[in-house]
C-alpha positions as CSV (number, residue, x, y, z in Angstrom):
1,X,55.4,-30.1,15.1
2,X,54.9,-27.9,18.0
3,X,54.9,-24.7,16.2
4,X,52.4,-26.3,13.2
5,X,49.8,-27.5,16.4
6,X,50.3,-23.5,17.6
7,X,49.5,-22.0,14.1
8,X,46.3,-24.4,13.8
9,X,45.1,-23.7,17.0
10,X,45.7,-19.8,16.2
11,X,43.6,-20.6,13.1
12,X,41.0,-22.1,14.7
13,X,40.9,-19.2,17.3
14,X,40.5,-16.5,14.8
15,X,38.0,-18.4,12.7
16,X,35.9,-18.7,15.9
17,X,36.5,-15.1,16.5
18,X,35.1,-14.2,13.0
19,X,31.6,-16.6,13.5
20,X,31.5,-14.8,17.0
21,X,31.6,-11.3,15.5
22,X,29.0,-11.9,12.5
23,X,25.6,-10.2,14.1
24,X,22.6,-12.3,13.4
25,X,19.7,-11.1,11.3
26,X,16.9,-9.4,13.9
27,X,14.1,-11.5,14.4
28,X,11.1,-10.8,12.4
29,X,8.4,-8.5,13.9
30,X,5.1,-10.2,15.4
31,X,2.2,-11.4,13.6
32,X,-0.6,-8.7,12.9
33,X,-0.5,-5.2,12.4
34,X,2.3,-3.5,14.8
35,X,1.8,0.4,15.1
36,X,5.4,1.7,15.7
37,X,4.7,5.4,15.3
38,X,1.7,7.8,15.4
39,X,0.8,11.4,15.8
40,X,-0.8,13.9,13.8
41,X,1.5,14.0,10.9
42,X,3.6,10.9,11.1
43,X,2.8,6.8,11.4
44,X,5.1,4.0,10.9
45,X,5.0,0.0,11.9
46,X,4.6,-3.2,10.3
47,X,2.3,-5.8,9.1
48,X,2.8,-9.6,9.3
49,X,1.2,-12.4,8.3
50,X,2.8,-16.0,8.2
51,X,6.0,-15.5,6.0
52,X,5.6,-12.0,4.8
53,X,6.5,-9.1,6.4
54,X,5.8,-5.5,5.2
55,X,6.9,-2.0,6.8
56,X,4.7,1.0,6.3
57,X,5.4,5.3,7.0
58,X,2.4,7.8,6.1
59,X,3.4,11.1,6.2
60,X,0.5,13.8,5.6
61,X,2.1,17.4,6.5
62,X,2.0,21.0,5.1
63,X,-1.3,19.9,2.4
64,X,0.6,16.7,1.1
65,X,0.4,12.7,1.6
66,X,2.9,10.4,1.5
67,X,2.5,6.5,1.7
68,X,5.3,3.9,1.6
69,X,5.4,0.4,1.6
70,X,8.6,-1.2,2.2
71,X,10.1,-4.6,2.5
72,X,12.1,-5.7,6.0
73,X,15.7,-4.5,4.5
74,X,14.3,-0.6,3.8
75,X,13.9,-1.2,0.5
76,X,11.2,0.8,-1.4
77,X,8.6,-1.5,-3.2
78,X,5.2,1.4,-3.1
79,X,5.2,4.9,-2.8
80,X,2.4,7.2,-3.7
81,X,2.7,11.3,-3.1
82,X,-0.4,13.5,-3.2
83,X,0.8,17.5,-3.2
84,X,-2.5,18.9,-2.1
85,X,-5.2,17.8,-0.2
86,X,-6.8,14.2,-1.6
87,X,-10.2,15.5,-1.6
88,X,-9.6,18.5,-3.3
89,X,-7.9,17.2,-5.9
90,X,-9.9,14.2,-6.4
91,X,-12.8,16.5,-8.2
92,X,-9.9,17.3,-11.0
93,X,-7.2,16.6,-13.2
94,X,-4.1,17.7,-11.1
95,X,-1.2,18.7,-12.7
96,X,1.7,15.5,-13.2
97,X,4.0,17.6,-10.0
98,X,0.6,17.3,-7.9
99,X,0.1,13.2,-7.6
100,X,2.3,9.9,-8.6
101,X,2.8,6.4,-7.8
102,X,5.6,4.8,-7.9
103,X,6.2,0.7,-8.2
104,X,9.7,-0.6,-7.6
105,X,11.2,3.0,-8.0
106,X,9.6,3.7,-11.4
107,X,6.7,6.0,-11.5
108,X,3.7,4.8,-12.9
109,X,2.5,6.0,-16.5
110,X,-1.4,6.8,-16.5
111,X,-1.1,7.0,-20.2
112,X,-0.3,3.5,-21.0
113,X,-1.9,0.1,-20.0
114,X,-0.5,-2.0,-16.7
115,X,-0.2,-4.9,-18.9
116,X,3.2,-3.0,-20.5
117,X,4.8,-1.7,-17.0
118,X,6.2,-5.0,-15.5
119,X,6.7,-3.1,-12.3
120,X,2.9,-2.3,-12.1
121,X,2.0,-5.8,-12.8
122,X,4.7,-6.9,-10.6
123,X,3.1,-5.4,-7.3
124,X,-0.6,-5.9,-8.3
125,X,1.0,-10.0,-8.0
126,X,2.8,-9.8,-5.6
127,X,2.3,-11.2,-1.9
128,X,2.8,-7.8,-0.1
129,X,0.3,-6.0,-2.2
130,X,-2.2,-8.8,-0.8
131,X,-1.3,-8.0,2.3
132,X,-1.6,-4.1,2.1
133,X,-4.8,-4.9,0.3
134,X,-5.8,-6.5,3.5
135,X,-4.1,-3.9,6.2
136,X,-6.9,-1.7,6.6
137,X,-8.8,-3.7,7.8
138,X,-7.0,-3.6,11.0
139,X,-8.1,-0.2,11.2
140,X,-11.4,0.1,11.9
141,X,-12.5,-0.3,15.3
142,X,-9.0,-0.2,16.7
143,X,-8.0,3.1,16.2
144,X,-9.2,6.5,14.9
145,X,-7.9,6.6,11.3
146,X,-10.9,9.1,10.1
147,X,-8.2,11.8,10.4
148,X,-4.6,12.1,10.2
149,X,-2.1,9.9,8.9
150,X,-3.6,6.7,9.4
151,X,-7.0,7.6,7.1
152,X,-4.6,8.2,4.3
153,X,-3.4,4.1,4.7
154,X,-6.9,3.4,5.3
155,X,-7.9,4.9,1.9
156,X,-4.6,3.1,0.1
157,X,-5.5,-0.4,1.4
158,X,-9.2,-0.1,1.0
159,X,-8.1,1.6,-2.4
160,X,-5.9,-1.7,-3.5
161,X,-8.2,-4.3,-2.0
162,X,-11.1,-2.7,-4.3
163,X,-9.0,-2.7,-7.0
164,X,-7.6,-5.7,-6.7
165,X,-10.8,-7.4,-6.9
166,X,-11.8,-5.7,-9.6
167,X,-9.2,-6.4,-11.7
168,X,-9.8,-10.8,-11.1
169,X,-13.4,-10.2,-11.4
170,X,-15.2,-7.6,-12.4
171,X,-18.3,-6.3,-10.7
172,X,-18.3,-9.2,-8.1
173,X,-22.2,-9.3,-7.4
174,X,-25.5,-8.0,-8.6
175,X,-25.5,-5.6,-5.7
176,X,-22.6,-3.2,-7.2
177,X,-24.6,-3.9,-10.9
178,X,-28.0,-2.8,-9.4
179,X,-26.5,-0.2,-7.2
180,X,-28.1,-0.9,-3.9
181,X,-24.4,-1.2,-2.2
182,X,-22.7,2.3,-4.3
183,X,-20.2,3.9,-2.6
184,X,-19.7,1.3,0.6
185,X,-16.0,0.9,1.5
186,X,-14.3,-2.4,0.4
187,X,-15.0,-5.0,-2.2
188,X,-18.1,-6.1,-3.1
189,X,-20.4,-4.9,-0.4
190,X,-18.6,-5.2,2.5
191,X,-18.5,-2.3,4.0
192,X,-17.4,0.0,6.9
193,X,-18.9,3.1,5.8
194,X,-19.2,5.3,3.1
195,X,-17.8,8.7,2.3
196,X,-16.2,10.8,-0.1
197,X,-13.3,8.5,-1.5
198,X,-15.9,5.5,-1.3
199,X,-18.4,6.8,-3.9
200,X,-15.2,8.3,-6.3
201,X,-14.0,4.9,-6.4
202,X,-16.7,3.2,-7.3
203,X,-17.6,6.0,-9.7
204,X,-14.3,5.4,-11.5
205,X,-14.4,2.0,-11.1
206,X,-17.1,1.3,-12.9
207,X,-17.0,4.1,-15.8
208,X,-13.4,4.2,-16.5
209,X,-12.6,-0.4,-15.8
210,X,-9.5,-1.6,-13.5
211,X,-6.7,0.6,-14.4
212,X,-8.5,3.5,-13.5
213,X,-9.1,1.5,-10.1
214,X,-5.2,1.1,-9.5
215,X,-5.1,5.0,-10.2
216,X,-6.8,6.8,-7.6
217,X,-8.5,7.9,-10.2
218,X,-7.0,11.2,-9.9
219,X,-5.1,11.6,-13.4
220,X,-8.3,10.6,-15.2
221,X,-10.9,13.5,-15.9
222,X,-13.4,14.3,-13.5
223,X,-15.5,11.4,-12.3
224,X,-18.8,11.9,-14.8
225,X,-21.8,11.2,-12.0
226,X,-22.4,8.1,-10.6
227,X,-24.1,5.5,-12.4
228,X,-26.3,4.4,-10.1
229,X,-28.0,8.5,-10.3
């Protein structure tokens, strides 16, 4: 009886031992937009709100962009790579090595609809997409992300939330149909600027429709001029 009380109490020992050695999740990271990492090439943090949590990494180095989305484990949901400068490339066609997105770890196919890539239509429903579509808003007035690694999240979230809205409704007021807000960034005619990638969206937008939008517009050809003249 003695030895059966000493092997339960062994048991109970090593089973405490084991709950003891098991290393809790980390907590999750505070609410808003947290800026981990930035210099001239590199930025990295995370964006919160309520239950979903996002981690972001813009790399812009040697005439190439990189963005990533990713969820709290590391794991890749959004990339996009631009091999070249954005501007330039926006006034052409680049070759397929020279831009791509990719959604889920499967590159996007500009040749065929959304509606038949599950992973597109997957992140264009999903809650961190929202969330991205709402990051850059962060941006403005908080930090300099004209330049450098942070304009090139800037012009991804501004990108998504434009397309995003465009895709559940159309033009969204008589503004965008009569022009007088062209080329102002975010949806509708909200806006925190205008400049370069602000008109070419818009431009696309509204000659090429919504997938065009969710494209960068860079595979398409050359944006015909604006429709507002």
């Amino acid at each position: 009886m003695k030895h059966a009380l000493l092997f339960l109490s062994l048991l109970f020992s090593v089973a405490a031992c084991g709950e003891e050695a098991v290393t809790p999740p980390p907590p999750p990271p505070e609410e808003g937009f947290q800026l981990t990492t930035l210099d001239d090439t590199y930025a990295s943090g995370t964006y919160r709100v309520a239950e979903t949590t996002i981690r972001f990494e813009v790399i812009v180095e040697a005439g190439g962009e990189t963005v990533r989305i990713s969820d709290l484990s590391g794991r890749e949901i959004f990339r996009s790579e631009i091999h070249g400068d954005p501007k330039e490339l926006a006034e052409k066609s680049p070759a397929a090595d020279q831009w791509g997105m990719w959604h889920y770890g499967l590159r996007a196919d500009m040749s065929t609809p959304m509606e038949n890539q599950p992973e597109v239509m997957q992140w264009i429903g999903s809650q961190e997409a929202q969330l991205v579509a709402s990051m850059w808003r962060e941006l403005p007035g908080n930090y300099d992300y004209e330049t450098g690694p942070l304009n090139g999240l800037f012009r991804y979230g501004v990108h998504l939330d434009e397309a995003l809205a465009f895709d559940a409704q159309g033009l969204e007021d008589r503004q965008e149909v009569d022009c007088s807000c062209y080329g102002a960034c975010g949806p509708g005619c909200f806006s925190v600027g205008s400049n370069w990638y602000c008109n070419k969206h818009d431009c696309c937008c509204r000659v090429y429709g919504g997938w065009a939008c969710y494209s960068w517009c860079f595979v398409y050809p050359k944006c015909p001029a604006s429709p507002c003249g």
